[in-house]
C-alpha positions in Angstrom: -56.6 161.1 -78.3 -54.7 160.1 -81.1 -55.1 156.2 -81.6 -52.1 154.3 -82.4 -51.7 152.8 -85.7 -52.2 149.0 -86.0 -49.6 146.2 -87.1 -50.3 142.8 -87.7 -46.4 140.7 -86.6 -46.6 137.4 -88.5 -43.6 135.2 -86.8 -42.9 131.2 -87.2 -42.4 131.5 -83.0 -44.0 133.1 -80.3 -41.6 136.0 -79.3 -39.8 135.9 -76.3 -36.1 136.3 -75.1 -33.3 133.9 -75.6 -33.4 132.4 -71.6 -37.2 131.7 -72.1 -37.7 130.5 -75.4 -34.2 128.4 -75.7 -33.6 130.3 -79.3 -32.3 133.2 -81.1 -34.8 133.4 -83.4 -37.2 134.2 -81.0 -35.1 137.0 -79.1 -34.9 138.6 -82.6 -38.6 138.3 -82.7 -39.3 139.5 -79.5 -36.8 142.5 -79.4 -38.1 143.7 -82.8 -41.7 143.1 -81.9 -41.0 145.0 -78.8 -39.8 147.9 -80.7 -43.0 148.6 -83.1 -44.6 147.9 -80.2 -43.5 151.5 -79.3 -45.6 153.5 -82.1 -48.2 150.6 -83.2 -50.8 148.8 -81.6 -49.2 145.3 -82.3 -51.6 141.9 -82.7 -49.2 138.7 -83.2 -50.1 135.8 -85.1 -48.2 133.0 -85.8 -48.9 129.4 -87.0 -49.9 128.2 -83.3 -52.9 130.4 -83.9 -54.2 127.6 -85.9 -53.7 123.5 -86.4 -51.5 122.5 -88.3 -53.4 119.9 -91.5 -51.9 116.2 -91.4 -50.4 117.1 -94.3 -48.2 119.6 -92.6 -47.8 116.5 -89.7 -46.7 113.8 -92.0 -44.3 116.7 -94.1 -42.3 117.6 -90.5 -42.4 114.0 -89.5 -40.4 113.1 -92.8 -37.6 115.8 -92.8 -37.0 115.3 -88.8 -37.1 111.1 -89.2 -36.4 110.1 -92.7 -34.1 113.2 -93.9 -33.3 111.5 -97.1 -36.9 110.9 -98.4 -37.5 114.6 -97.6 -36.6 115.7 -101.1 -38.9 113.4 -102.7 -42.3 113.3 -100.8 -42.7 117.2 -100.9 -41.8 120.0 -103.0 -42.1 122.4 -100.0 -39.6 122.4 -96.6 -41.5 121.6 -93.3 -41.4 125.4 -92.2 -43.3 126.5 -95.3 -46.7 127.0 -95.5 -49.4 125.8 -97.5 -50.6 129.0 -99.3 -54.4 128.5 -99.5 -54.3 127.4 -95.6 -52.1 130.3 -94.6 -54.3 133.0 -96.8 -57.2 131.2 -94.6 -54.9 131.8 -91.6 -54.7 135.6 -92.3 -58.1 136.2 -93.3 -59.6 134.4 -90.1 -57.5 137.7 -88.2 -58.0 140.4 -91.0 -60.2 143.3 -89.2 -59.4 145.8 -92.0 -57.8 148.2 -89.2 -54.1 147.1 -89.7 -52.4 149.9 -91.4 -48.5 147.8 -91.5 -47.9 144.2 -91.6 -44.3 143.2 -90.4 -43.3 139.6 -91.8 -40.4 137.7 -89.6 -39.1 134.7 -91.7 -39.4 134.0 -95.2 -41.8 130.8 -94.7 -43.7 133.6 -93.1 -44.1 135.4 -96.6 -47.0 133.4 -98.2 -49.4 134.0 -95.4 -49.2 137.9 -97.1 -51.6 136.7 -99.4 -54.1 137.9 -97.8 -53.2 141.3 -96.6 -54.5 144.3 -99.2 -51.9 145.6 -100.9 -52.3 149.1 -99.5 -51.1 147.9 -96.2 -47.3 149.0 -95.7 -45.2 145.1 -95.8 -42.0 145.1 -94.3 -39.9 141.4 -94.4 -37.3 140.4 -91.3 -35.4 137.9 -93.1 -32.9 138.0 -90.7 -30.5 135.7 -92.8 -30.6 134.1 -96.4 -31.9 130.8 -95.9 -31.0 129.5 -99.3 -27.1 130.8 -98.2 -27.5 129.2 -95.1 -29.1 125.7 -95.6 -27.3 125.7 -98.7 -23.9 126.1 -96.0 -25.3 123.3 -93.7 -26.0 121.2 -96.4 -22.0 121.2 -97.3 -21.2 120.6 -93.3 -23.9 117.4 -93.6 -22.2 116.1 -96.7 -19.1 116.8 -95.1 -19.1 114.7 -91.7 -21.0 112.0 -94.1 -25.0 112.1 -93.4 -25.8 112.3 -97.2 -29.5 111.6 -96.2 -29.5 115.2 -94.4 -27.5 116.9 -96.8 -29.6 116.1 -99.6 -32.6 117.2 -97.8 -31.2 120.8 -96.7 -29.7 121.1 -100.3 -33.5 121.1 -101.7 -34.6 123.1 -99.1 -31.7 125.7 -100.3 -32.6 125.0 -103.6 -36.4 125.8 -102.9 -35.7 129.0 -100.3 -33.6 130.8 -103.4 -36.8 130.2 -105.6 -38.8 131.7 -102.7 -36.6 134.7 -102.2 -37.1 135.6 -106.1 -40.9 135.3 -106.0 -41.6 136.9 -102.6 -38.9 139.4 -102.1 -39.8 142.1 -104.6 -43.7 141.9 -102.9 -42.3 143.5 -99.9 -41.7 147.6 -99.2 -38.6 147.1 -97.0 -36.9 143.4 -96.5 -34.2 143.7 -93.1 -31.8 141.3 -92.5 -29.3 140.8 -88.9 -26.1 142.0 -90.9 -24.0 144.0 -93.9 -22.9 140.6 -94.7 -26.7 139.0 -95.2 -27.6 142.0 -96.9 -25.0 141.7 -99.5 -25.9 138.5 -100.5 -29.5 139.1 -100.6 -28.9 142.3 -103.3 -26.8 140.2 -104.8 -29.7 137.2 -105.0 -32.4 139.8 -105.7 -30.8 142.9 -107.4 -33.4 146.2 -106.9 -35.0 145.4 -103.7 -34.8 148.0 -100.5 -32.6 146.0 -98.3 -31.9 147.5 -94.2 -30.0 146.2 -91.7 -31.5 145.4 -88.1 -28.9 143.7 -85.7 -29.4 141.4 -83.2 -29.4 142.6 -79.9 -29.2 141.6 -76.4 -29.9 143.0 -73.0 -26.8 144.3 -71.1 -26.6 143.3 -67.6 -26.5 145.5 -65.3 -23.6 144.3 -63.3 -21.2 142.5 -65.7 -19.3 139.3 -64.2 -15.8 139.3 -63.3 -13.4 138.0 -65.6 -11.3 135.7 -62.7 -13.1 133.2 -61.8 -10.9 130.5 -59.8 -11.0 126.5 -60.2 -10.6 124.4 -63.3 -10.6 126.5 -66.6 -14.5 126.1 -67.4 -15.2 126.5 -71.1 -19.1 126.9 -72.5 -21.2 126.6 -75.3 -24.6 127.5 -75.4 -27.3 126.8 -78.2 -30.3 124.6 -79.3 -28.6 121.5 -79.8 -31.3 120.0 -81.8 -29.6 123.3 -85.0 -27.6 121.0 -86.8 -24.6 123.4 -86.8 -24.8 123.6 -82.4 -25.1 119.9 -82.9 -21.7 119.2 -84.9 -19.9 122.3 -82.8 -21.1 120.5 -79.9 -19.2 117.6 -81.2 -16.0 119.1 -81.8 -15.8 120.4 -79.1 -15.9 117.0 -77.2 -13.6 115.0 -79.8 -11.5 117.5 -80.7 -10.5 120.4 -78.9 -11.1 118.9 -75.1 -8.4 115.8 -76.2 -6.2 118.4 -77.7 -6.0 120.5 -74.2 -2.3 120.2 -73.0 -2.7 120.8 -69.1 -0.8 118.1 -66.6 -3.7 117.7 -64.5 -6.7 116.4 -66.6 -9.2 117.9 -64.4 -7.3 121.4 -65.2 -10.4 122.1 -67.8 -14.2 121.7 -68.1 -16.8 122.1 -70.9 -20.2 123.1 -69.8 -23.2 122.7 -72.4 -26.1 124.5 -72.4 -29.3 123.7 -74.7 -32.2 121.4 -75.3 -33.0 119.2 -78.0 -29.7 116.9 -77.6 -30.3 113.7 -79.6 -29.5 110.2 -77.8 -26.2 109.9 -80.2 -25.0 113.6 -78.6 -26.0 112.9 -75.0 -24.1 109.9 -74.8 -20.9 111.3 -76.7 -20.8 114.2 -73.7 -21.0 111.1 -71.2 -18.1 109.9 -72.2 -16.0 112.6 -70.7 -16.4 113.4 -67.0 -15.0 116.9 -68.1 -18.5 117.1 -69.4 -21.4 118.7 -67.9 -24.6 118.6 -70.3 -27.2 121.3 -68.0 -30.2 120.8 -70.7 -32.4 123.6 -70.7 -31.3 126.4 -68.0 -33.8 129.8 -67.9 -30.9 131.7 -66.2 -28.0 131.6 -68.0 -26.4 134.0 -65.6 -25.5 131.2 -63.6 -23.6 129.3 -66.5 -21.9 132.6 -67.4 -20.5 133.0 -63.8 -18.8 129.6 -63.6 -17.3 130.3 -67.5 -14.0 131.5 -68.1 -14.7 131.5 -72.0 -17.4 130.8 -74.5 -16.3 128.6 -77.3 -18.1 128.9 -80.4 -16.5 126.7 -83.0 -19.4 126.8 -85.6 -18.5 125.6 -89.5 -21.7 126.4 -90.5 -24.6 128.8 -90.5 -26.2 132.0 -91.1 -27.3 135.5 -89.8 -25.6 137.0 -86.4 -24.6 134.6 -83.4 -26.5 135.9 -80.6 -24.7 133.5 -78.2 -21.4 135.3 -78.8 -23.5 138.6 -77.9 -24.7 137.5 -75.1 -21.4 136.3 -73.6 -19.7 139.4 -74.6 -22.9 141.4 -72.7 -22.2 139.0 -69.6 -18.3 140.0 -69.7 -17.3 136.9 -70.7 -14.1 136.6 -73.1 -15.2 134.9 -76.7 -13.1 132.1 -78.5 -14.9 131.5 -82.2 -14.5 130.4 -85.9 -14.7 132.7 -88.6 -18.2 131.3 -89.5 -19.8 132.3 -86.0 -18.5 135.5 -85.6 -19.2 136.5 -89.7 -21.3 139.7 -89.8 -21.1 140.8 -85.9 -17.9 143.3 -87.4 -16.0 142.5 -84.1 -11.9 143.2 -83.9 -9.8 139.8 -83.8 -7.4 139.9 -80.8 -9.2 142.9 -79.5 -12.6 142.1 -78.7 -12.8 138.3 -80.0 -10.2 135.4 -80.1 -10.9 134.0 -83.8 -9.6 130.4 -85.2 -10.4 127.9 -87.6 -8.9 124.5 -86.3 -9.1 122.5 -83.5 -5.6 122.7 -82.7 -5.9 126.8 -82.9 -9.0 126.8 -81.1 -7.2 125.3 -78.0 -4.4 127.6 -78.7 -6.6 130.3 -78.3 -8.1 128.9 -75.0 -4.9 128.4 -73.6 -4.1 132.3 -74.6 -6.5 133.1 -72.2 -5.8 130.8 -69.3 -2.2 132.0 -69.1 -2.4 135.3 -69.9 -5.4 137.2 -67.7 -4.4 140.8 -69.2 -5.5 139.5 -72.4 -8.5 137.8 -71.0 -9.8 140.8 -69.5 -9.1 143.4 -72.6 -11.1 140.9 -74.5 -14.2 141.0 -72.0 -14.1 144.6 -71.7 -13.9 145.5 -75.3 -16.1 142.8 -76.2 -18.9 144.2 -73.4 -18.5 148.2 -74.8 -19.3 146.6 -78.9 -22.0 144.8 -77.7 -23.3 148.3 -75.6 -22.6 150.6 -78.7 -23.5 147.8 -81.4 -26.3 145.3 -79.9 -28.2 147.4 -77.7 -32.2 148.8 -78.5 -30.7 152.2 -80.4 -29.8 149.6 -83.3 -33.4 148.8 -83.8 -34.0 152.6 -84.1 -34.7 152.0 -88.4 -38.1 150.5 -87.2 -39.3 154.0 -86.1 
């Protein structure tokens, strides 16, 4: 019998799918782990295999507490490793037998070091992170935390250093859209650059579209990401004040995430429209109370898998051009798409009062998602 050939997956996270792991990045990790999985024995290692040095300690404790000092006490962001203690990493794991080595992340990059350079190294980048801190960093400067912006602008300014030096080193580099890849080949002209999109399971009995009660809008994400963070915040002081409805109990905004900071948790108590759920591990249940998902984003990178996974659940999508970048979905077809506060409530409104429109939406958006976002995408793996 034919053995299998082997593949070491080095990922920052331990994969596993949105509703368990409270992220996207890990879906991405696990559905593209998942797929090699298919033809290759896979072993996974990421940097919970191993402790992390105080040095790495006192580096994350900086950029998460004292944002402003990041800049100046390392030369490195949190997420990146130290290259002699990530060669050590690999090489603690290296059996000879691996054939492929499949790299999720950029930061992931240096622990390639100590791989042979016969092995087969493919890179999931799945966005630019110098375009997308370097994005962030302009939303941080923009509502005023200079401290923050500052230290996401050196982190930009160090990830398109990173993405000269370790790029070319790799025999494929993917990335979650057209968009991303673009601006990679533009940042690193000559390199093989593929496309792998993000998907998300289909459920098997979508919801309905008519859901009775107070218009329910929701917003899902891990509201420790910056951008969830201000979106989060928007939503709260600037679209829910600008809902015209004669009965203030007409609307509700259910928010779904961990990692709310005290400042965010006690803006969302200030409106009894309001419900902050924390952590859920079966969104399904949020979905069916929704009558939209509003994703008014102003910053970030890669594919929204949030606006995937509502469209999957049949749920009708309101969003700003920065959240639905790269997902190649149809404005007033499959996606509402606006850029202000006062247009985002328009386009709520839209779909409160007219439920033909609603439930186009939800139907087109569900069939893109099936012919887009399903595990046939991830077929360039093979």
């Amino acid at each position: 019998m034919i053995q299998p050939e082997q593949l070491l997956f080095i990922s920052p996270c331990r994969p596993g799918g949105v509703q368990a792991s409270g992220t996207g990045l890990a879906a991405r990790a696990a559905a593209v782990c998942g797929r090699l999985a298919r033809r290759h024995q896979v072993r996974i290692l990421t940097p919970d295999d191993a402790a992390a040095g105080w040095a790495e300690r006192c580096r994350r404790w900086i950029r998460f507490t004292l944002p402003g000092l990041a800049p100046w006490c390392s030369s490195a962001p949190c997420d990146w490793p130290a290259s002699s203690r990530a060669r050590a990493t690999v090489a603690g794991v290296w059996h000879g037998r691996v054939s492929r080595v499949h790299v999720f992340r950029l930061a992931m990059s240096p622990l390639v070091g100590g791989v042979p350079v016969t092995c087969r190294r493919d890179l999931d980048l799945d966005e630019s992170e110098s375009q997308t801190r370097g994005r962030i960093a302009a939303l941080a400067r923009r509502n005023g935390h200079h401290g923050l912006a500052a230290a996401l602008a050196a982190e930009s300014a160090f990830y398109a250093r990173a993405e000269r030096e370790w790029l070319p080193r790799f025999d494929r580099v993917y990335v979650s859209s057209r968009v991303e890849a673009d601006a990679i080949q533009d940042r690193v002209p000559g390199i093989d650059v593929g496309v792998i999109p993000n998907v998300v399971p289909l459920p098997a009995e979508p919801l309905r579209v008519t859901r009775g009660g107070p218009f329910t809008m929701v917003f899902v994400g891990n509201l420790g990401y910056y951008p969830n963070h201000d979106a989060v915040c928007r939503l709260v002081r600037d679209i829910l004040p600008g809902w015209r409805s004669r009965d203030r109990a007409d609307v509700r905004l259910l928010v779904a995430g961990r990692g709310a900071g005290r400042s965010l948790r006690r803006l969302m108590a200030r409106d009894d429209r309001v419900e902050h759920l924390g952590y859920v591990p079966d969104l399904a249940a949020v979905y069916a109370r929704a009558d939209v998902a509003v994703v008014p984003l102003r910053a970030g990178g890669g594919t929204r898998i949030k606006i995937l996974e509502a469209l999957a659940w049949r749920v009708p999508v309101v969003a700003t051009p920065e959240a639905a970048e790269g997902l190649d979905l149809v404005a007033d077809q499959q996606i509402l798409v606006a850029d202000s506060a006062a247009a985002l409530v328009h386009a709520c409104e839209r779909l409160r009062d007219d439920h033909t429109l609603a439930l186009r939406l939800a139907d087109r958006g569900r069939d893109h998602v099936a012919a887009r976002h399903g595990d046939a995408a991830l077929a360039s793996l093979d």
